[in-house]
N, C-alpha and C positions, 0 to 999 in steps of 0.2 A: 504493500500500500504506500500511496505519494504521503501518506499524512500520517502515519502510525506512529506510537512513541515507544517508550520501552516497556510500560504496563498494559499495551491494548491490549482488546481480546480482535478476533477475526469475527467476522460475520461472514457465514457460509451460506448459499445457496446453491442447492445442486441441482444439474437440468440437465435431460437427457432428450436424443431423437432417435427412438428404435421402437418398429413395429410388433417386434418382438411378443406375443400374450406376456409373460412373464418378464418384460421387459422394469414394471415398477418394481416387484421382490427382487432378481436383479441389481437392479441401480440401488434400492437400498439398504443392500447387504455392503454392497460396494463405497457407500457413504460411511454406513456406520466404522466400516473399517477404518477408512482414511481419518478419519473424525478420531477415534482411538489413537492411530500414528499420532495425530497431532498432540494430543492430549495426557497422554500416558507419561507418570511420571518417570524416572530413569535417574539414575545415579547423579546427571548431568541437569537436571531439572527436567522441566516439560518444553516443549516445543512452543506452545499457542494453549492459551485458554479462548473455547470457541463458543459463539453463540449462534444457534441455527432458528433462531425465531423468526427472523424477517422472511422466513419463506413462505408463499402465501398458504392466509390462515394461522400464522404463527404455529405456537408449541397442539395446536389442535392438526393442524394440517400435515402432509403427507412428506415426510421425511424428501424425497425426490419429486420432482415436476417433470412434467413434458414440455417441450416449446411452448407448446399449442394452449395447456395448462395454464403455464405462467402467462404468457401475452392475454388469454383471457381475464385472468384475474387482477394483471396490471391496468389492463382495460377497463373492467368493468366490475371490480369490486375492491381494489384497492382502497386505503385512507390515501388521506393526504401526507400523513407524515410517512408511510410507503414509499411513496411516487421524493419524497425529500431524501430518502437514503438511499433512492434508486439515482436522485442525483450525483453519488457516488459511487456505486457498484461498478465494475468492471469483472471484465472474463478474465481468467490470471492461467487456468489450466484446462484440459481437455480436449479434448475433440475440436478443429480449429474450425471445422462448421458447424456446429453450434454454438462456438462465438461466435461466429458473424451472426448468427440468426439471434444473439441473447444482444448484440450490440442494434442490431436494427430493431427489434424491439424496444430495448432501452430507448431510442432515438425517436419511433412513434408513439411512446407515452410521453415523454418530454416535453416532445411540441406538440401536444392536443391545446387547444385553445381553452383557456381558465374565466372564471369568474373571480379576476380579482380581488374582489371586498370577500367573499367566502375563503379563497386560498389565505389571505389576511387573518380572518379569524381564525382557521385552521390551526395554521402555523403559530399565532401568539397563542392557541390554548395550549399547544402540544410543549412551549417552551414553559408558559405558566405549569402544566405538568410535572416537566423535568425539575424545576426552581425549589417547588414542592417534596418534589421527591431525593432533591441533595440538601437537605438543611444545614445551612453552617453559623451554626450558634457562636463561632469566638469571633475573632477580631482579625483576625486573620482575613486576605483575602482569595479565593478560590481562584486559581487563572483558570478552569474549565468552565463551573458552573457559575461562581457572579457575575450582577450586571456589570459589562464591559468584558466580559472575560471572552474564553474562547467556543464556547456553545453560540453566546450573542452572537461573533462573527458569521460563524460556519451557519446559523439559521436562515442568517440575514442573505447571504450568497446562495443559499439554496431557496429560498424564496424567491428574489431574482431569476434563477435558472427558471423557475416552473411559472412566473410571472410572464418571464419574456419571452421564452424560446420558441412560442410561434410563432414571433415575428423575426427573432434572432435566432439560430437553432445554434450558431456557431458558440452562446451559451452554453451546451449539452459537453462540448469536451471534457474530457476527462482528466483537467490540469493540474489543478488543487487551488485552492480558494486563494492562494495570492493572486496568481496568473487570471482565476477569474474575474479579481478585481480591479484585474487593469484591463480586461477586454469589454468589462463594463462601465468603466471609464470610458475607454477609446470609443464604444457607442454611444454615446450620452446619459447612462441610463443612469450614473450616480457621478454627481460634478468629481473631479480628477482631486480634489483640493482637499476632498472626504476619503477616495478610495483608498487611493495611495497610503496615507497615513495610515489608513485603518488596514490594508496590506503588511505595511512593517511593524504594525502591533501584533498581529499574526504574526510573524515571525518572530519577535521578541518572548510573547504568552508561549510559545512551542520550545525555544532554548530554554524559558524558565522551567518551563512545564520539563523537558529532558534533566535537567539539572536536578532540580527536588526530587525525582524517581529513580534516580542512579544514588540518590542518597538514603532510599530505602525510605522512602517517607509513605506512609499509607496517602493520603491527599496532598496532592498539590496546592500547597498555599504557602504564600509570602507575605512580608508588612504590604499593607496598601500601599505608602510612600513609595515601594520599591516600582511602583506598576501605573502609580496615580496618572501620569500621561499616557502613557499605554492604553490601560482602561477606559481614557477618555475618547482618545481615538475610537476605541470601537462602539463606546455611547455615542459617538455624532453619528458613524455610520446608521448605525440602529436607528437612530432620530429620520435620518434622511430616507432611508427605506419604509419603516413603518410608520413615521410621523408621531412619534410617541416617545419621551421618555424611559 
């Protein structure tokens, strides 16, 4: 992954194209294996701690997909905060035509055309969610989860992606949230003055965010002073995307 740090976990989705009857038990004998590989601890540690819930239907649904599966369900019953971490996802292994078919997918759910006042709400409940669900009672401040931190950035750019990209598809690359936010600068769609800055606050929040986890820290968090302009940058961005504090 373009954006991973030393504590992430992977997020898997597995998809397969075979006519095969027995083609699901199959593929998901073959999943749980690789999933194991990954997971299994060893003298040396574990490789990846993994999380296979973004597939659709989450922890209810079916270990393995079909093409056909998934582009349905991307289609037509996905959330919204789905279709936000499909603004991430990429094919990394397998079968190199069912990448292409999992990347042209990707690329017909991207640029469907939205209702933006709904994708707005979407996306600010699924953040108010998260906020909720990291509580950080000291004084300390979160470079992931508080406001200005590095969730604010990464929401605010994937809001964009799914805002713009039917009129801009060239959104949908798969760059990593700096690069996107100088290609949404370079189309006007957040003044240069905001992006940028709030680009190299990202990159600042991720060195620090490497830094506190190589030092065995359970959370990432620093004095606020350490980050106060940081943070700010990515509170304008915020401001300027969703018009909100």
């Amino acid at each position: 992954g373009k954006e991973m740090g030393y504590a992430s976990d992977l997020d898997l989705v597995f998809l397969y194209d075979d006519p095969h009857p027995d083609a699901q038990a199959i593929y998901a004998k073959l999943a749980k294996r690789l999933n194991t590989w990954l997971t299994t601890m060893t003298g040396a540690g574990a490789l990846y701690e993994t999380d296979l819930r973004l597939r659709p239907d989450g922890a209810a649904g079916l270990l393995v997909s079909s093409t056909e599966a998934f582009e349905d369900y991307q289609l037509h019953h996905a959330w919204t905060w789905e279709h936000q971490a499909l603004t991430r996802a990429r094919f990394v292994c397998g079968d190199a035509a069912v990448g292409r078919r999992f990347d042209a997918i990707r690329q017909s759910v991207l640029c469907q055309a939205r209702d933006r006042i709904k994708l707005k709400q979407d996306v600010l409940a699924m953040r108010q969610k998260m906020h909720e669900g990291h509580p950080n009672p000291g004084p300390l401040f979160d470079l992931k989860h508080d406001a200005g931190g590095l969730v604010d950035l990464e929401f605010a750019v994937q809001f964009l992606v799914l805002a713009e990209a039917a009129r801009h598809p060239e959104m949908t690359a798969n760059i990593g949230n700096i690069a996107l936010l100088r290609r949404a600068s370079e189309l006007g769609l957040v003044a240069a003055e905001i992006a940028l800055p709030a680009a190299d606050a990202y990159r600042e929040l991720r060195r620090l965010q490497h830094q506190v986890k190589l030092q065995g820290a359970e959370y990432a968090r620093v004095e606020p002073d350490q980050v106060a302009g940081t943070a700010a940058a990515v509170r304008r961005l915020w401001q300027a995307v969703f018009g909100e504090a």
